[in-house]
Every structure is written in C-alpha cells, then in structure tokens.
C-alpha positions in Angstrom: 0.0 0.0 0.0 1.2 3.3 -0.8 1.1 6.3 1.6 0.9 10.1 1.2 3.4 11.8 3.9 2.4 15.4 5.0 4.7 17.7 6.7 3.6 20.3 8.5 6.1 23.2 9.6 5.5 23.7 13.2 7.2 23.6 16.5 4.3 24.5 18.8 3.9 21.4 20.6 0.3 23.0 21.9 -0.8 23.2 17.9 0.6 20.0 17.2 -1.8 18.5 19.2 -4.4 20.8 17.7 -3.3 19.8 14.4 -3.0 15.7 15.3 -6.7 15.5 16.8 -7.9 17.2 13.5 -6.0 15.2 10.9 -7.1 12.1 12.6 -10.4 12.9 12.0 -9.7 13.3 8.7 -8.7 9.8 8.5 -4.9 10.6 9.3 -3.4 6.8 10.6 -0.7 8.0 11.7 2.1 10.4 12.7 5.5 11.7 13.7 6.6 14.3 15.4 10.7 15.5 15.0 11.3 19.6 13.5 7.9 18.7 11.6 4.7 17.1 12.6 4.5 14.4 10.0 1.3 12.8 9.7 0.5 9.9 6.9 -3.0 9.3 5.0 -3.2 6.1 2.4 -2.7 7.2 -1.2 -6.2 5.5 -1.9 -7.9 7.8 0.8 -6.8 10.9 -0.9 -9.4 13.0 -3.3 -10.2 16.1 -3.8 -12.3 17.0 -1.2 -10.2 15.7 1.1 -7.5 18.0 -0.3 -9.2 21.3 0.4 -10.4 20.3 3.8 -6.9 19.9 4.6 -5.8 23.0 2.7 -8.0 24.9 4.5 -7.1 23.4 8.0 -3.5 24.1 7.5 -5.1 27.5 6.2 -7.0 28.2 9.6 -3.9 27.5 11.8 -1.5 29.6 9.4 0.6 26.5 8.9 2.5 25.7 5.9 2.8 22.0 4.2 3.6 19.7 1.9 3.2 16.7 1.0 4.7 13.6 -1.2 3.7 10.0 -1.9 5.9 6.8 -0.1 5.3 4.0 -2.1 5.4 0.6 -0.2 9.2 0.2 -0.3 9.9 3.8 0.5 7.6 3.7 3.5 8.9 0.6 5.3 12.3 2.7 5.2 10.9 5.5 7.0 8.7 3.1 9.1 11.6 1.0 10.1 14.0 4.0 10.9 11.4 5.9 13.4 11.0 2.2 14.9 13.2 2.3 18.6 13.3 -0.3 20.7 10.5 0.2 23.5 11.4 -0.7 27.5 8.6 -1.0 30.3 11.2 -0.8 33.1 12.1 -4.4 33.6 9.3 -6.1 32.6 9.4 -6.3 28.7 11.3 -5.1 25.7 11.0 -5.0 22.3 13.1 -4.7 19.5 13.4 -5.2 15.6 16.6 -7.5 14.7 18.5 -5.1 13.9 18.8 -3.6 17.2 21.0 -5.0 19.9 19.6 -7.5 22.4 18.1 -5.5 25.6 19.2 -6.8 28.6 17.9 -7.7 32.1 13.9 -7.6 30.8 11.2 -10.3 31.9 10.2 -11.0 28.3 12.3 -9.4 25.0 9.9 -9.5 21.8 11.5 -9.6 18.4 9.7 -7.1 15.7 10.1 -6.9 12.4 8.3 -4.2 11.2 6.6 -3.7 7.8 4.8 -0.7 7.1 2.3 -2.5 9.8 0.9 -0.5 12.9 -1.8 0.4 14.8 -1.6 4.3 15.5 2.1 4.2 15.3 3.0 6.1 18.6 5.5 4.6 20.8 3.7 6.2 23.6 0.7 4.3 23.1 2.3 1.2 22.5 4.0 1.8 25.4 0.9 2.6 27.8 -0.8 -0.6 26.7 2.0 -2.9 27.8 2.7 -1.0 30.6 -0.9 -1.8 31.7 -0.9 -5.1 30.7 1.5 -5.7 33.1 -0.9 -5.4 35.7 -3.2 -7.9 34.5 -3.6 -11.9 34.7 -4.0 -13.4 31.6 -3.3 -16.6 32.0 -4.9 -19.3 30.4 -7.2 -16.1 29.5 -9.1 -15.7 25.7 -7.6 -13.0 24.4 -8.5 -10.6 20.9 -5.8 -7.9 19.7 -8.2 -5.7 17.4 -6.1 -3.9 15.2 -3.0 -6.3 15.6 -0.3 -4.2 13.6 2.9 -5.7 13.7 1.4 -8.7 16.9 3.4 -6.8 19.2 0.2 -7.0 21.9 -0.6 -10.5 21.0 3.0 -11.9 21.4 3.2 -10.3 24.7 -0.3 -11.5 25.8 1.2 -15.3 24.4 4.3 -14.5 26.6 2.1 -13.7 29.9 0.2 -17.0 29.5 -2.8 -16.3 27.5 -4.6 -19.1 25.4 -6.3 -18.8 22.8 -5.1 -15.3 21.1 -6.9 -14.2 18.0 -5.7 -10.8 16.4 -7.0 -9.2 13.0 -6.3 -5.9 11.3 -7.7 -5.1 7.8 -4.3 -3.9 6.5 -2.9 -6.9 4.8 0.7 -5.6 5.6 -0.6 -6.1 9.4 -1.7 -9.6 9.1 1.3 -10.8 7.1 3.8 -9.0 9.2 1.6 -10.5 12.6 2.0 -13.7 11.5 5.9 -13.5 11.0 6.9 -11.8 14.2 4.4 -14.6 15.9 6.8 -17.3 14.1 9.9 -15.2 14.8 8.9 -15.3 18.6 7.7 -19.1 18.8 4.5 -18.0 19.8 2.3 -20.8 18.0 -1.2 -20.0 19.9 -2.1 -16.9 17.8 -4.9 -17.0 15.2 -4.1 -14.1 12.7 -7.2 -13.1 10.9 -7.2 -10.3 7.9 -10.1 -8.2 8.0 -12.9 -5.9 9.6 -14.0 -6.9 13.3 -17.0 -8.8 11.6 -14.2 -11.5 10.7 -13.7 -12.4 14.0 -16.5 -14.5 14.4 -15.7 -16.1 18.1 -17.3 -14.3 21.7 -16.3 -15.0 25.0 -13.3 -12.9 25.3 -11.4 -12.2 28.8 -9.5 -9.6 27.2 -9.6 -7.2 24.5 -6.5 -5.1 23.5 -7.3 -1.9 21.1 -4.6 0.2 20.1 -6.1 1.9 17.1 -8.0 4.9 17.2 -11.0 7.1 18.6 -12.9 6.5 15.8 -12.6 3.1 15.3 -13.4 2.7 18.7 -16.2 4.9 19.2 -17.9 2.7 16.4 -17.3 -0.6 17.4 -17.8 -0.2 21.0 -21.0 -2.0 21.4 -20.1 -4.7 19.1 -17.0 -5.1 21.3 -19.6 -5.5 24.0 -21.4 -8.1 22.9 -17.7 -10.0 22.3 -16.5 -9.8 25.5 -17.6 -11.7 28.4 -19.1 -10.3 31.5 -16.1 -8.9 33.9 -13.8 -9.2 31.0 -11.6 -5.8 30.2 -11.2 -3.7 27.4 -7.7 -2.0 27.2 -7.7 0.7 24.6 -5.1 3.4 23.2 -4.5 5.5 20.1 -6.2 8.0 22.2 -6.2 11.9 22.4 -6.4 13.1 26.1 -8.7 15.7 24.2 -11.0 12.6 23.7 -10.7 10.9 26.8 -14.0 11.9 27.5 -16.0 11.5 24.9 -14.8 8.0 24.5 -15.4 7.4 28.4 -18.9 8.6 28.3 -19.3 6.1 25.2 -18.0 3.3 26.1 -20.2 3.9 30.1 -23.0 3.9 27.4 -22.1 1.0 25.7 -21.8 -1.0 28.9 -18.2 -0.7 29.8 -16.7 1.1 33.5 -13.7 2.9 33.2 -11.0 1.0 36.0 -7.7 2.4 35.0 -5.9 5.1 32.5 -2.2 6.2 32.2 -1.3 9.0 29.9 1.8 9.6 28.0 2.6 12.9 26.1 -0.7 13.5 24.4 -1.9 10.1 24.4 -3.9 7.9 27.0 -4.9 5.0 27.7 -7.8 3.2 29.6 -8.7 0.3 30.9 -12.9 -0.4 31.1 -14.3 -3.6 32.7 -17.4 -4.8 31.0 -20.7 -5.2 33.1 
C-alpha cells in the first residue's frame, strides 16, 4: 500500500496537538513528530475533497505544508527508521533485529516491522503494555483488534494467555503478525485479515485496542457483545482531548472505566465490562 506523507512546519507542541486530533479525523493513521509534525494518509484515501479540507485546515492555523507519496518500499524505510526499541522498566522489551539484544527484561519481543501499525505512537504502544503488566491473563481468551505488527498479542502469548486471536484489515498487518508470531515461537495466535466482523468467536477475557478514537467509538458496542461479562477492554491510540468522549461512550455502551495512564498527548484506559 502506498502512503501520502504530509509535513507540517511547526514547532508549537500545543498546535501539534491541535493539528494531530484534526487530521485524525480526517482519517490521518498516523504520525511523527521531529522539527515537523509528520502525519500519513493512504494514497487511496486521498481525493479532492479531502485535499481542500486539509488546505484549508492548514489554512486556519497559518501552517505551511507539503506533501509527497511513499510507495510501499519507501515507507517501510521511513517506518523501520522511526521504529526504537521500547522498554517498560524491567518487565518487557521489544526490538526489531537489527537492534541490539536488551538486557535484564522479563520478556524481549522480536519485531520486524513492515509498514504494519496500529496508530504508530510509541507512547501508546507503550501505555498498553505498561498496563498489561498489571493484568492476569493466563490461560485467558484474548483478541488484539487492530494487531499491527502482533506486538500485543506476542506479549499477551508471553504472559500465559490461550487462545489469542488478532486481526487488522491492513494486509501488511496480518502478514507482518503472523511472522513476528513465528519469529517469537509464539504458536497460539490466530491471525485473521479483515474488519471486526471477521472475528466471528465471543467469550473474550480480554480485548487489546490500540487503534483509534474513531474506530473505537464505532465498534464499541459490538466489542460489547464480544467480551464476556467482567472481561476488560484495554484501549489506546487516544487523544487526552478525547478521553471523555470515548469514556462517556463506552459507560454507554456497557463498559466502566477501571484504570488510564497518559503519556505525552496520548492515553490510555482500561474499562471492565458489566
């Protein structure tokens, strides 16, 4: 898949975060923030109206741009290069093989990454497996909705739990999920390509969502109906502008909120489900 790469001069860190919660509803999937705010659309995604609404948004906040397309090859460059190892204290650590070996962690996950990923943010990776540290899941039914490179599901197979499904409708995702699961040994992960209406199991313990607010926000009460009563729902790719809105849905749907960390602009938060 190719991807169209915008770069956005600015080095107000308040108006990045402006800029990040608009583009995403905009149907930005991702972004990266060094002397620019990057942010990245799929080339497919991009038409005309589209084009204005984002002129005109850039426009608004007196914020130059540009823009340029990364076909597939190009992009897993720029992907793998803005991919660092991640460390939750000493409890796990992940890296792609051509970083050095971390030492003195719990549990060391091998990535490979291939233009596969669920918002991209290190900080919400980073929140979710910092919170699933704090949570049994052994011998647990887990789902990892929006898999992107398996990283969640690897570590859920590493803290015991049996089965794992994980789907993502990127096929990068589910090609790239099934390799790392393979690179790590991990054999009890069911990789599915697709929309949440592929998984066709219920009964979860444990739900891990690191994708987006609105992804989220529209799948909530199917979620629901997929997760068994007391089970948890651990999402991310979060906006701490959105925090609320996606807490008052999810109360809605039938989910109460139990935890939340936050990490630069990002959350996440952990609901049980009556």
């Amino acid at each position: 898949m190719n991807y169209i790469q915008f770069d956005f001069l600015t080095r107000d860190a308040d108006l990045r975060h402006i800029l990040i919660a608009q583009l995403a509803d905009l149907g930005m999937e991702s972004f990266q923030e060094n002397d620019t705010l990057q942010a990245f659309l799929p080339a497919a995604q991009l038409n005309g109206d589209l084009a204005e609404a984002i002129r005109q948004l850039a426009e608004e906040y007196g914020v130059a741009y540009s823009h340029k397309e990364l076909v597939a090859q190009n992009w897993n460059a720029i992907w793998e290069s803005n991919f660092q190892p991640i460390v939750i204290s000493d409890f796990c650590g992940i890296r792609a093989s051509f970083h050095d070996p971390i030492p003195n962690v719990q549990h060391e996950i091998l990535i490979n990454p291939q233009m596969a990923f669920g918002t991209g943010h290190h900080e919400t990776t980073y929140m979710m497996m910092d919170m699933m540290s704090g949570i049994s899941f052994t011998d647990r039914k887990v789902l990892d909705y929006g898999c992107g490179t398996g990283i969640l599901a690897i570590l859920a197979a590493f803290l015991g739990a049996s089965p794992i499904d994980a789907v993502d409708i990127e096929r990068a995702a589910y090609e790239n999920t099934l390799e790392n699961a393979q690179k790590n040994n991990v054999q009890q992960i069911r990789v599915l390509h697709g929309t949440l209406e592929s998984v066709v199991d219920t009964g979860y313990a444990i739900v891990l969502a690191n994708i987006n607010r609105n992804v989220i926000l529209e799948t909530l009460p199917t979620l629901r109906s997929m997760i068994q009563p007391d089970g948890i729902l651990l999402v991310s790719g979060i906006l701490l502008d959105d925090v609320s809105q996606v807490t008052k849905a999810a109360e809605a749907s039938g989910f109460h909120p139990v935890n939340q960390e936050k990490r630069g602009n990002w959350a996440a938060i952990q609901f049980v489900r009556l």
